[in-house]
N, C-alpha and C positions, 0 to 999 in steps of 0.2 A: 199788554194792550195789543191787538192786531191791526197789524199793517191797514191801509186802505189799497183797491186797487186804481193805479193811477198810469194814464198814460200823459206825458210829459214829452211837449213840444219845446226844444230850441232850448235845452237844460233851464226845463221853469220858466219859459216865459208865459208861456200856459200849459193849464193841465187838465185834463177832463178825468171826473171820477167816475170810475168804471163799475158795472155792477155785475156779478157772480150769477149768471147762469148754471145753478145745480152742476157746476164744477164740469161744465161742457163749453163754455165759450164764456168771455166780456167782452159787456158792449158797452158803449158808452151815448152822448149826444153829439148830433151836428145838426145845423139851422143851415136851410139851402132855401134861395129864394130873395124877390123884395117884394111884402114884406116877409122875414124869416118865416118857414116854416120846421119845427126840432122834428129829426129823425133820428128812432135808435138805430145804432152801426155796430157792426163787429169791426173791429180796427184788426185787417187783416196782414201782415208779413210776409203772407205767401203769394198775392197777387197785387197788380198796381191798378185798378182801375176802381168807380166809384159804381154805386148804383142801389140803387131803389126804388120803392115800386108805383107804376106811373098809374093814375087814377081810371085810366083805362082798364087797370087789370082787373080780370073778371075772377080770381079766385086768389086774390089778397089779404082776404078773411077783412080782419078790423082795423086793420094798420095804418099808420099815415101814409095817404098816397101824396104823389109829386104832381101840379097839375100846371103844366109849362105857362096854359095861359092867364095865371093869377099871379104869375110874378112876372114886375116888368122889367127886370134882369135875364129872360132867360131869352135864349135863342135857339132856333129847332135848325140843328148843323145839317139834315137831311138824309144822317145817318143811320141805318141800324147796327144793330151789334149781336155777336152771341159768343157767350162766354163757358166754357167746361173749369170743372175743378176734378181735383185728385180725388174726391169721393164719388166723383160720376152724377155729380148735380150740373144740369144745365139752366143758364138764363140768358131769354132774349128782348128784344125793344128798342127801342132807338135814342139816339144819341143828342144831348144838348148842353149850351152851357149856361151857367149861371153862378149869383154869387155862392161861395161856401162859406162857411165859421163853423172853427171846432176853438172851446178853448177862448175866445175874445180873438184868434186868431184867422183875419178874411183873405179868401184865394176871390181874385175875379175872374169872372171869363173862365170857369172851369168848368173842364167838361166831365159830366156824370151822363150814364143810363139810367134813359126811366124804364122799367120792368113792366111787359103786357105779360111775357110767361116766365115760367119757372117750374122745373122738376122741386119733389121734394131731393130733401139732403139725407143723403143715405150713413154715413161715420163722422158723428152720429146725425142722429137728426136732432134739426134745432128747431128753435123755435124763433129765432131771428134771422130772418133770410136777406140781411142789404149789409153791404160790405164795402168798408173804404182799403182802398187796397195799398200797401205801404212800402211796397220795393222799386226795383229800380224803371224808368221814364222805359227800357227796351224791352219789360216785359207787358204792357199795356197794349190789351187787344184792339185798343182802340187808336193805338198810334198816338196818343197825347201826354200832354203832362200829368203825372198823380199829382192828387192835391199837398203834399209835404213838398213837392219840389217847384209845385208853385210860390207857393209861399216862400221860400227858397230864392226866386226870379225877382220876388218880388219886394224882396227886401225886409217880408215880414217877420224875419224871423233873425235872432241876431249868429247863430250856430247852425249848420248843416244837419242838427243830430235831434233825434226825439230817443224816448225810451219809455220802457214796461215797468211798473211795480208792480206783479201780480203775486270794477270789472276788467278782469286782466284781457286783455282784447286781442280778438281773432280776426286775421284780414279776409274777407269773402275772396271766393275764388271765381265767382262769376259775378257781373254787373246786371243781373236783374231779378235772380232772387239776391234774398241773405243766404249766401252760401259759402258756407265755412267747412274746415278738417275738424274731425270729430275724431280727437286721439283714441279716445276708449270709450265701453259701455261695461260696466262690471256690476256683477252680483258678489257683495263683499271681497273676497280679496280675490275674487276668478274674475278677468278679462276674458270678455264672452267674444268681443268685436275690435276690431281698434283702427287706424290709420284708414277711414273712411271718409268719402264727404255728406256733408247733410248740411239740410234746409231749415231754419232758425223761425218758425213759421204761428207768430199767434193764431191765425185761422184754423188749425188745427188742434184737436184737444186732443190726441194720444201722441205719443213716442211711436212712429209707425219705423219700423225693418223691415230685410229683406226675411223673407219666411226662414228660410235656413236658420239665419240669425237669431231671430226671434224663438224658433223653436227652442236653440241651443240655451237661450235666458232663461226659457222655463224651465228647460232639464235643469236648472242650476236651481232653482227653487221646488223641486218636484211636482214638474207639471201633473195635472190628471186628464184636460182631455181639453180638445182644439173650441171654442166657442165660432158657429158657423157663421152667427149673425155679423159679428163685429170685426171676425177675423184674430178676436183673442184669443188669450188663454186663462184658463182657469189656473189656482193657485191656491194653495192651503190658507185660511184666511190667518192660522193661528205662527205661520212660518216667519212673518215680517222681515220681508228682507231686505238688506241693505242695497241700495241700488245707487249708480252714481254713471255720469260722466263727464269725460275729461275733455275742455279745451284748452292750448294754448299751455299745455304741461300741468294745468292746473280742475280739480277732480271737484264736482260739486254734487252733493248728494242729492238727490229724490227722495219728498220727504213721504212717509209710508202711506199719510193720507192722502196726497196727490196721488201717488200711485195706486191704491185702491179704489176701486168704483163700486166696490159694497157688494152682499152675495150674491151667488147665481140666482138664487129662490130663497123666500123668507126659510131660518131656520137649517138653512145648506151649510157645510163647515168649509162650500169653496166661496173666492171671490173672483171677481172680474181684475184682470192686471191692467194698469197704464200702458204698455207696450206692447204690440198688433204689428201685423201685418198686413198687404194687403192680398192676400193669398197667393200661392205658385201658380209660378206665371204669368203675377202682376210686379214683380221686383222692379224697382223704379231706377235702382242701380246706383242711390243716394238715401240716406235716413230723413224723416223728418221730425225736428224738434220741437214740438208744438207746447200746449199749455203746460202740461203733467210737467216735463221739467221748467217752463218757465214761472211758475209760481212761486219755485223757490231760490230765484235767484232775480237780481235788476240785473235789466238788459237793455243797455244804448245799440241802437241804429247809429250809426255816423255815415250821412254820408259825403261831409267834408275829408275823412281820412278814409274812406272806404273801409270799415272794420264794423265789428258787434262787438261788446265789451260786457263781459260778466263780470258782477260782484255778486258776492256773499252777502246776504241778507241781515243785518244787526238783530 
């Protein structure tokens, strides 16, 4: 029987079941507003801010928009905001608070963006563009509390800690992403990488590296040639190979359908690899661990003991 995906606030006190985006992102619900209005979210790791898109905006297609003045919770801070990500998507709009609930679990007075624009999302592009951002209070562009650490203030929660079902535990090395030592990256028993730091990042669907690096993974499964769009690499689909890494002395696989994203073209004997770059002369100077390895493993956030915590999957 297969697992569910589940994000898990405060070990179980609540949990929001999360739904599979053709193995490029999960989202799940949040209800913002009085009275509630449900928004789907990507429940992000890589950034701390909230946001969604405000009924003003003129190119939001169908989605539910946020409209300040039909909830009598909200209040317009007189802020704007604009936000960048590591795929080079921009969003901007102004700032308000209001109530939140993910889970049966309520933040008050928090502050979310409501969205007038937005680039598309370029690695990849998705198809859900609003994002609850899940690390630490000093990476928020907006200078305020994320919504987990409100909750947190506010007593809601009886634990500092949520976590992934999509663990020997690693201490971040910085307080505002999840930023952890990443011992190794190995293509069966070759260490390609090792004694680096990376970012523990659900918002992310690839294993991104430094090109170098990445390069070197593919020579290890006999690369055929660079993919320009995504910044991958192609890979013999028929080669399956073992791929794993190591936190905390301890090595956890990547399983081969995570890592595969299906051929280049119907009928092609390459595929598409989990692991990218983001081209030479974009090296970030840190890895980031996105979905592809977090599917196969539970992963606590703590942030009562400052750590991420991997288990092995039963």
């Amino acid at each position: 029987m297969s697992l569910p995906y589940l994000l898990n606030l405060a070990v179980l006190k609540g949990s929001d079941a999360l739904t599979d985006a053709s193995n490029e992102l999960w989202y799940g619900n949040i209800a913002i507003g009085t009275p509630p209005v449900t928004f789907t979210i990507d429940f992000d790791t890589g950034s701390s801010d909230l946001f969604v898109p405000s009924s003003s905006c003129s190119s939001c297609g169908s989605h539910t928009r946020y409209n300040a003045r039909s909830s009598s919770t909200s209040k317009d801070l007189g802020k704007t905001f604009s936000l960048s990500y590591g795929d080079g998507s921009t969003v901007r709009g102004e700032q308000f608070t209001d109530t939140v609930s993910v889970a049966g679990l309520t933040a008050t007075k928090q502050t979310l963006g409501s969205a007038t624009t937005y680039s598309s999302f370029v690695l990849p592009k998705r198809s859900f563009r609003w994002l609850m951002g899940l690390a630490f209070p000093s990476l928020s562009s907006y200078r305020a509390t994320p919504f987990f650490n409100t909750l947190i203030s506010n007593n809601a929660v009886t634990a500092g800690q949520f976590s992934f079902k999509l663990a020997r535990a690693a201490p971040p090395s910085s307080s505002s992403y999840w930023q952890v030592a990443l011992d190794a990256v190995s293509v069966g028993s070759r260490q390609i990488v090792g004694g680096i730091s990376s970012i523990v990042d659900s918002g992310t669907t690839l294993i991104i590296g430094d090109s170098s690096s990445v390069a070197a993974f593919y020579n290890a499964i006999r690369v055929a040639r660079m993919r320009a769009t995504l910044r991958a690499l192609d890979y013999p689909c028929s080669s399956n190979p073992s791929v794993s890494l190591k936190f905390g002395g301890v090595s956890y696989p990547v399983s081969s359908a995570a890592f595969n994203f299906g051929q280049v073209s119907q009928g092609s004997s390459q595929c598409v690899g989990g692991v990218a770059s983001l081209g030479s002369g974009n090296d970030l100077g840190f890895w980031i661990v996105g979905d592809v390895f977090m599917r196969g493993v539970y992963t606590v956030f703590d942030f009562d003991n400052s750590r991420v915590g991997f288990a092995k999957l039963a």
